[in-house]
Each structure stands twice: as structure tokens, then as C-alpha cells.
PLY file of the C-alpha trace (Angstrom):
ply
format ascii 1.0
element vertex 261
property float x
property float y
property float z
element edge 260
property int vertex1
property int vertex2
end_header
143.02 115.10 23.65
142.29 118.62 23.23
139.39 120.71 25.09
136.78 121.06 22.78
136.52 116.62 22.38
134.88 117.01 25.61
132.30 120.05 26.01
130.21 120.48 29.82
126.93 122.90 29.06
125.74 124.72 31.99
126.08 128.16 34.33
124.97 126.12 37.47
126.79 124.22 40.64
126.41 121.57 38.96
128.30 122.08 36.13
131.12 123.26 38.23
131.08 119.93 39.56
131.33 117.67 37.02
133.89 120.15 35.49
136.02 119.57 39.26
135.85 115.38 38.32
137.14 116.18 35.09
139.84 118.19 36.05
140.79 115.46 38.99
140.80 112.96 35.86
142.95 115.13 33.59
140.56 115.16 30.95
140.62 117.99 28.84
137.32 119.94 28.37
135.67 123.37 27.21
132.62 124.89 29.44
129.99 126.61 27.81
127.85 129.01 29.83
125.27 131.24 28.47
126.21 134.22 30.51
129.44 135.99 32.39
127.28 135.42 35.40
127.54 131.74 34.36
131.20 132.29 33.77
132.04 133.57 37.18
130.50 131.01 38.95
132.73 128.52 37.09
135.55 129.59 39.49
139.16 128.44 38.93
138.27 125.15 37.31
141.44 123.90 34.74
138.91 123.72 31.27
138.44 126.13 28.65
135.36 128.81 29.32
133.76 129.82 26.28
130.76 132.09 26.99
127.63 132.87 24.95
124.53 131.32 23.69
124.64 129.05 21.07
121.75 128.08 18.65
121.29 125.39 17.27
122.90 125.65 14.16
125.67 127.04 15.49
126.13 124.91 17.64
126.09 121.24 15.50
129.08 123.59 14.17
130.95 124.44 17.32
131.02 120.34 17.57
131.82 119.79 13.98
134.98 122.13 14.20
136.00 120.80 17.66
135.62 116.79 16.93
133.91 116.79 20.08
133.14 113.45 20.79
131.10 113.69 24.36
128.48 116.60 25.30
127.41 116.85 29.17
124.12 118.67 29.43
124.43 120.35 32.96
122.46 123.10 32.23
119.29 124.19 34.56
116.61 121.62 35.37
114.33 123.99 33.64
116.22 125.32 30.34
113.96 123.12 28.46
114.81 124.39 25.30
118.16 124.90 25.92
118.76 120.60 26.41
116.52 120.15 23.15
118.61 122.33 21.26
121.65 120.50 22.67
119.74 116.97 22.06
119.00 117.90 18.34
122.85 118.91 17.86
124.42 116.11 19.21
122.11 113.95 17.04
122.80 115.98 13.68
126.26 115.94 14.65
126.15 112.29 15.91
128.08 113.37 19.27
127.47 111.38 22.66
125.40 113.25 24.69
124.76 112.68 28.70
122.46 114.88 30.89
123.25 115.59 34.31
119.84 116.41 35.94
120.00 117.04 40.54
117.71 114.76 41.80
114.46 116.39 43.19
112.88 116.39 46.50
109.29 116.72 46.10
108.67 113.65 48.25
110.33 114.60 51.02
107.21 117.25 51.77
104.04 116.99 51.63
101.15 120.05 53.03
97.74 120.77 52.42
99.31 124.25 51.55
101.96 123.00 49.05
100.78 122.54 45.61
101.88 121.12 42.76
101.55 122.60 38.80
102.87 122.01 35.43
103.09 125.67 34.07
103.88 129.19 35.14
100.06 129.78 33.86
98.60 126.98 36.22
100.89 128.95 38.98
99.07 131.85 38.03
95.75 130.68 38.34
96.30 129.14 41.67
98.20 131.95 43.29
95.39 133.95 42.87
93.21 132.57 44.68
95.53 132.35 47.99
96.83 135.55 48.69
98.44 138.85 47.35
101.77 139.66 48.47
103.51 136.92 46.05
107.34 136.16 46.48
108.68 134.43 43.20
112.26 132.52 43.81
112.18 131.44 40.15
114.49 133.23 38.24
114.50 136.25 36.39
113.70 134.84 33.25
109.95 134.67 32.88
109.04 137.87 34.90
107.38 139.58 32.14
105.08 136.19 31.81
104.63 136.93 35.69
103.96 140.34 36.20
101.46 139.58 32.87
99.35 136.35 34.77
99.24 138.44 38.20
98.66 141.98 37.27
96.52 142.98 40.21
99.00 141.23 43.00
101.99 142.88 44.55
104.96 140.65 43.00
108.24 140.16 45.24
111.12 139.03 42.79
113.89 137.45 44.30
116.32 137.27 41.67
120.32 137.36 41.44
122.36 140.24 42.21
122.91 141.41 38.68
122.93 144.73 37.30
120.78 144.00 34.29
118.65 141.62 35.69
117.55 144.67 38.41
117.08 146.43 35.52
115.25 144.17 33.52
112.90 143.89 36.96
112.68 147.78 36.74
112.06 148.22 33.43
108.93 145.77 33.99
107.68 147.91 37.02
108.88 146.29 40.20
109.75 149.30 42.40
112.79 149.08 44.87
110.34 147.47 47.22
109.61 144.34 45.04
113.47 143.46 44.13
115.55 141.23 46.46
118.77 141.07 44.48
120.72 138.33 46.28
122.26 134.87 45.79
121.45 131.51 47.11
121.22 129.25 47.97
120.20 130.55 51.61
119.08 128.66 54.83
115.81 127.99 55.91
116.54 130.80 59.28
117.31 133.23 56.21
113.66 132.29 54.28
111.66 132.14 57.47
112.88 135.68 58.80
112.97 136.84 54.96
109.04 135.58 54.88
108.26 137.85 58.12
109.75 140.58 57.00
108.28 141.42 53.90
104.98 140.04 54.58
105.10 136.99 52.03
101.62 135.60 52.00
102.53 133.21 49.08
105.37 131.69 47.94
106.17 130.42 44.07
109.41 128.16 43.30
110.69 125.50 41.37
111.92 121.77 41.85
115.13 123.18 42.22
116.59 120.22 44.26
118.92 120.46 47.31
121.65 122.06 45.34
118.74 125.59 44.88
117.81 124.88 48.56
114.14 123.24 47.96
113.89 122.32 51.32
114.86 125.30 52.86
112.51 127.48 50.71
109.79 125.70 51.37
109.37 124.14 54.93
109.68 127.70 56.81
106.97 128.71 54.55
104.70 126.01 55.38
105.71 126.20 58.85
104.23 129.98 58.87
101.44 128.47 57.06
102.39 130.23 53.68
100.77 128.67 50.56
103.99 127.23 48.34
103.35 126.96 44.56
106.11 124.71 42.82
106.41 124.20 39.01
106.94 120.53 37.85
110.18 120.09 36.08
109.82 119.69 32.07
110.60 116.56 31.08
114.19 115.62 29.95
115.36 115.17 27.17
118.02 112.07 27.71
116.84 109.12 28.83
118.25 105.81 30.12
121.76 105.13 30.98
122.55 108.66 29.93
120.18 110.24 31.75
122.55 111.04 35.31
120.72 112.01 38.50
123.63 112.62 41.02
127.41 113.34 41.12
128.34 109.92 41.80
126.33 108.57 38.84
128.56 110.77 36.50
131.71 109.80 38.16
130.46 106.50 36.97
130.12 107.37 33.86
133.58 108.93 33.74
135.13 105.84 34.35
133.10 103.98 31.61
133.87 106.78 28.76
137.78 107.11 30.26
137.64 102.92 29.72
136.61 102.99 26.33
139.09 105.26 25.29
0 1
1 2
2 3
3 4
4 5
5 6
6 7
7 8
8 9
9 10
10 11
11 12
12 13
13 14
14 15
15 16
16 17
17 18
18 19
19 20
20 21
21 22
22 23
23 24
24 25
25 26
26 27
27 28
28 29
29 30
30 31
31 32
32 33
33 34
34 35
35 36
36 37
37 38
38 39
39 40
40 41
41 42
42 43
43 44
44 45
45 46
46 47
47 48
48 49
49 50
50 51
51 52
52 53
53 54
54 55
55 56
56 57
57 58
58 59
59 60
60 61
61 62
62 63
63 64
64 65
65 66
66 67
67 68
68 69
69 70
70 71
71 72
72 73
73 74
74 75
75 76
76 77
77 78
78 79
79 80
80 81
81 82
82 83
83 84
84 85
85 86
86 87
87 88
88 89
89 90
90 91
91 92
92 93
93 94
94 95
95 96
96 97
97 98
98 99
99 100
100 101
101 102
102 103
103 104
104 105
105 106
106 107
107 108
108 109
109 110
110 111
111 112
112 113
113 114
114 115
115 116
116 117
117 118
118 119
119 120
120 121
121 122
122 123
123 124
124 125
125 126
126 127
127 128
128 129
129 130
130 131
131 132
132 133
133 134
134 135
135 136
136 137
137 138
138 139
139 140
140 141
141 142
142 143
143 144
144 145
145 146
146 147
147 148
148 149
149 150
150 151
151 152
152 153
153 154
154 155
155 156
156 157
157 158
158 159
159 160
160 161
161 162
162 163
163 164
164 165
165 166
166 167
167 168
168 169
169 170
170 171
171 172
172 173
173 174
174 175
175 176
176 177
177 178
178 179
179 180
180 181
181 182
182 183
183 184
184 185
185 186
186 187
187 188
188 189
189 190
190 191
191 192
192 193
193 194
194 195
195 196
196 197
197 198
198 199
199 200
200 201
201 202
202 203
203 204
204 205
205 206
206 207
207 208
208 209
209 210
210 211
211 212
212 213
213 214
214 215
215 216
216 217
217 218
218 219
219 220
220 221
221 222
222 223
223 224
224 225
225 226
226 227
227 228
228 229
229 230
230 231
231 232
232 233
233 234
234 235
235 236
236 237
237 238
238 239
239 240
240 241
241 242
242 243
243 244
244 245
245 246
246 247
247 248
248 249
249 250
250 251
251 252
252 253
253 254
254 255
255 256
256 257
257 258
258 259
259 260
């Protein structure tokens, strides 16, 4: 077998993970991450790292060249486009495809002050009417779309600890008061004396699951009575048996691919 038949998508925990069964399997495997931030927090796992973003196109021909025969989607809960460019691909290049997707913990709270949207706009519209110092924990991402929907709020970005994202975050007017460049996950003590501190009178996040400390973001906020905002996850792209919603559901379907080979 050689390490592009198997290929693991994804700059997250996750995707270290899955790569860590894989490597206690001996199967041979290439990671693709996006970023070198992505490629760091790989660590000293035993696959390939090949880092950049792929397109579509290019990648149905990373597969093509490779013979990969099996694609795990690991990638963020929320890189939407990312797993439909990866869907599309694997179906032009008729590769098996499987997407890991952390299971999320939106039942496990419920507030009058938590409140659920579908969209960063929705977020938008219902974080103005609750306060005005606004702490996002979403990412760096979409902070132009922020700083755009909320122009007349003071916007806290918590984002990694990256020398271009703090400049991106610069570049789009967040002064050295706004930008909390640090990485999680981090305990609910840490977000509860992090809320006092800088004032927080609204919190945004995502469904980021216990692996981007959901809990722990969110219950000292409510606790201090501090409005949370979460974003829905999009809809994934996999479905059924493919579709894999924990770390023991992939190492079942390990065993089942390793069986058929």
C-alpha cells in the first residue's frame, strides 16, 4: 500500500486522531491540511503531510495520480465548502469517501439567553439587539463578514495565535484591545474570568462540540447571564453509514475497510 491510497482531510484534533488509529493499524496514509498551522498541529503522526489547498479540480487529480482508493473528510464541522468540494471529487473520481463529523452538544444546554441561528447574518441581527461589547470565538475566517453586520458594536475576536491572522484582524480595524490571540480549547474557569475581564456582554460561537470546548464556552457565560449566540452547523455532506459521528465509529469503520482488503 502506499500513502496516497489512503488520504485523511483536515487541520483539526480530529484529524490527528483518526490519523493516530491509522498509524496503530499500519495503514499507510497522506494528510492534507490547508495550512502550516494545520500542519503543526498534526504532531509526530507516521503519514505523509502534504499542505495546501486544493480545488476541486485539482484535487479529482491529486486522487487520480495517487490511486487513492479511501478519502476521510475530517475537516472542520463548518468548512462547508471545503467537504462539497471533497464530495464532488471523490464522486468524479469514483473514490470512497467517509466524513468524520464530532458529535454536537446543543442538547445538553438549554437558557432563555442561549439562542440558536442558521447564519452569521441571523447572528448579526440578533446580537444587536442584546448588547455591545461582542466576543466572537468563531474563527478568523469570516471577520470581515463580522466587523461588516456589526459596524456600530465593539467586536472582541478571539482567534488563534497566528501572525497573519493578527494581521488580517488589524488590517480590518480591531485595535490591540479587540484581539485575543490564543489557543483552545480552554476551561470554563479560563472563559468565566476571560468574560469579567474584558467586559463581554455577548458571546457568539459555533457547535463546535466537546473537542472546541462548547460546554465550557458557553455555561460560564450563561451563568453571568451573558446572551450566547451559536451558529447551526451546515449540513453534511455524507450521509448514512459513511457519515461517522465519534472516534469509535471510525475505528469501526477501519476494521470493515482493513476486512475487505
Amino acid at each position: 500500500m502506499t500513502a496516497g491510497e489512503v488520504l485523511v482531510i483536515g487541520g483539526t484534533s480530529d484529524a490527528r486522531q483518526i490519523c493516530q488509529q491509522l498509524d496503530a493499524a499500519n495503514v499507510c496514509y497522506t494528510l492534507s491540511v490547508a495550512t502550516p498551522t494545520g500542519q503543526q498541529l498534526a504532531g509526530n503522526i507516521r503519514g505523509q503531510v502534504r499542505c495546501g489547498r486544493l480545488e476541486m479540480g485539482d484535487m479529482v487529480a491529486w486522487l487520480q495520480h495517487h490511486g487513492t482508493r479511501w478519502v476521510i473528510d475530517a475537516s472542520h464541522p463548518y468548512a462547508d465548502m471545503v467537504s462539497r468540494n471533497i464530495a464532488a471529487a471523490c464522486a468524479q473520481a469514483q473514490v470512497l469517501l467517509s466524513r468524520y463529523q464530532r458529535p454536537e452538544q446543543l442538547a445538553d444546554l438549554t437558557h432563555p439567553l442561549l439562542f440558536y441561528v442558521a447564519t452569521l447574518e441571523e447572528a448579526c441581527a440578533k446580537a444587536r439587539e442584546l448588547g455591545e461589547r461582542i466576543l466572537l470565538t468563531t474563527g478568523s475566517k469570516d471577520l470581515a463578514r463580522w466587523r461588516g453586520g456589526l459596524p456600530d458594536k465593539t467586536l472582541l475576536a478571539r482567534v488563534l495565535p497566528v501572525p497573519e491572522v493578527v494581521a488580517q484582524c488589524a488590517a480590518l480595524g480591531f485595535g490591540v484591545g479587540d484581539i485575543f490571540a490564543l489557543c483552545g480549547p480552554f476551561s470554563a474557569g479560563f472563559n468565566a474570568a476571560f468574560y469579567r475581564q474584558y467586559r463581554v456582554e455577548v458571546m457568539i460561537t459555533k457547535a463546535s462540540g466537546a473537542e472546541g470546548g462548547y460546554l465550557e464556552k458557553v455555561q460560564p457565560a450563561l451563568d453571568a447571564d451573558i446572551p450566547c449566540i451559536v451558529i447551526a452547523r451546515p449540513q453534511p455532506a455524507v450521509s448514512g453509514e459513511e457519515l461517522l459521528d465519534s472516534q469509535d465509529a471510525f475505528a469501526r469503520r477501519l476494521r470493515r475497510w482493513l476486512a475487505a482488503q
